[in-house]
N, C-alpha and C positions, 0 to 999 in steps of 0.2 A: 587562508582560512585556518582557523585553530580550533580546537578543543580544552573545556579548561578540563584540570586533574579534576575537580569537582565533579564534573559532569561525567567525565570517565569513569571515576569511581563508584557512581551512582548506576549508569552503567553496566561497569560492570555485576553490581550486585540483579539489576534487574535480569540479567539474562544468567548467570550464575556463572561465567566465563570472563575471563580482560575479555573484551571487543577486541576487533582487527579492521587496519583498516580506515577506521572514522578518519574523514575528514573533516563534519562539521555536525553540530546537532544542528537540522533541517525543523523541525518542530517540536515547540513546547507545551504541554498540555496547560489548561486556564491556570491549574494551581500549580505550576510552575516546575513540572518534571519534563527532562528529556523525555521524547517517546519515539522521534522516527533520527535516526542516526542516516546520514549521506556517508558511504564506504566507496573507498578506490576500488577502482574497475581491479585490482590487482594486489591480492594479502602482501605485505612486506616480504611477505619470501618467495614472493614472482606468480603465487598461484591465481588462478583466473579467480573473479570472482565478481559476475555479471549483477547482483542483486544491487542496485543503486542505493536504495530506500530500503534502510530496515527496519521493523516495527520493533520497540523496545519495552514499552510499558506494558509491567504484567496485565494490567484491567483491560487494553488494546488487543493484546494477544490471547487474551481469555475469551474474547468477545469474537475477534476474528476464528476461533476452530471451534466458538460453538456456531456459529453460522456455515462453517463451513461442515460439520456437523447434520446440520439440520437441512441439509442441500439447498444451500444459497447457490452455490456453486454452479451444479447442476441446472438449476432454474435459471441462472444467468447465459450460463453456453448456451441451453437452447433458445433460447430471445437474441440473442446470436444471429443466427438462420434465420430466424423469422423479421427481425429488427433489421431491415438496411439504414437506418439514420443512426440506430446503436453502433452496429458495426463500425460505421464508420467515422465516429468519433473514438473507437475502442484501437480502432488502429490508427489512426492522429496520436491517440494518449503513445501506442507503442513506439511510435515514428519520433517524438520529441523525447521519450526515453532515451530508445538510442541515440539520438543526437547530443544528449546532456551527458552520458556515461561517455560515446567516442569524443568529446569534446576534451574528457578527462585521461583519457587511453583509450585505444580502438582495441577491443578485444579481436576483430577481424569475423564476426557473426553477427547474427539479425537476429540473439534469441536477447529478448530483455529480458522482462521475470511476469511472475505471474501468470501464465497463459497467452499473454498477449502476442501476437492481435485476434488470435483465431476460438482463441476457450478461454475460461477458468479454475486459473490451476492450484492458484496461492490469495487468498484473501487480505494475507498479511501482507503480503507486498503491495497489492493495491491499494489498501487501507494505507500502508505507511507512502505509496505515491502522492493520493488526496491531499492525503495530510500536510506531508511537504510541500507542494504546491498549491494547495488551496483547492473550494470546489470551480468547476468548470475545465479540467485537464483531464481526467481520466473516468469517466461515468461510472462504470462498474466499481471502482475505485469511491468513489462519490456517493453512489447508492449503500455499499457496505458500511461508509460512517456513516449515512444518515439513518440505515435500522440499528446503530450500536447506540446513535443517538435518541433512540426511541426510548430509552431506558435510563436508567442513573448516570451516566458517562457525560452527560451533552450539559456541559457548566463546568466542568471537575477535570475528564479525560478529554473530553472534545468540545470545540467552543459552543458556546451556548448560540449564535447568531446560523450554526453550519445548516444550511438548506436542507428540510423536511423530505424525507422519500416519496418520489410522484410514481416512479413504476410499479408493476407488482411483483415487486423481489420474491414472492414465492411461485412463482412462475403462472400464476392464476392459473385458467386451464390448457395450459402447456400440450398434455397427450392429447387433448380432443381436437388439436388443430390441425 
């Protein structure tokens, strides 16, 4: 797998840093910007660094902390507890993470990113999971681009065909249950 200088550079202006790491741009937004970079289990300088999927594109990562924000989050964990069929696709999604990261270096622990499998911790991670992989791998992951796709993003930043939101990400009434 390669990266081109292109992409690196583009890169690294989105995040305002060189990246570390990359080994592949994972996905391209419609109009044709990197946004979820694939990083080694491990910086060039030996350091751990479990985050698989990282989100890059400013409009992705603007979108992800204002939901995270406006407690997407929050409404997600506890659907959590009350969802066994979410659950258990939310730990599927964490169980093929680590499997795809130890495939690449076994960091020697069960934490991937994002909260997984138990909470909600990082939108961005999840958001840049989906992405990479498509819908259908990581729900929570899946529901975050499909309300980012609620908005101007869904043709531009996220593809226009990405599957509609069917839960209710705002946790509908959550405390009264």
């Amino acid at each position: 797998m390669s990266v081109s200088e292109a992409d690196l550079a583009t890169i690294a202006v989105q995040l305002g840093r060189e990246p570390r790491g990359v080994i592949e741009v994972s996905y391209y937004t419609p109009d044709g910007q990197p946004a979820v970079i694939k990083t080694s289990p491990r910086l060039p300088d030996g350091t751990p660094f479990p985050t698989l999927y990282y989100l890059t594109d400013p409009r992705l990562t603007a979108e992800a902390s204002r939901q995270e924000s406006a407690g997407v989050m929050k409404a997600m964990t506890a659907r959590l507890v009350t969802d066994s069929a979410l659950a258990a696709a939310y730990r599927r999604a964490h169980e093929s993470y680590l499997t795809e990261r130890d495939e690449l270096d076994s960091l020697g622990t069960d934490f991937s990113g994002g909260g997984m499998p138990d909470r909600v911790k990082c939108l961005h991670v999840l958001m840049a999971h989906s992405l990479a992989k498509g819908p259908g791998v990581n729900p929570l992951g899946d529901e975050a681009v499909a309300l980012a796709a609620e908005g101007e993003l869904r043709g531009t930043a996220i593809p226009a065909d990405w599957p509609r939101a069917t839960a209710e990400p705002d946790g509908g009434d959550e405390e009264g249950r």
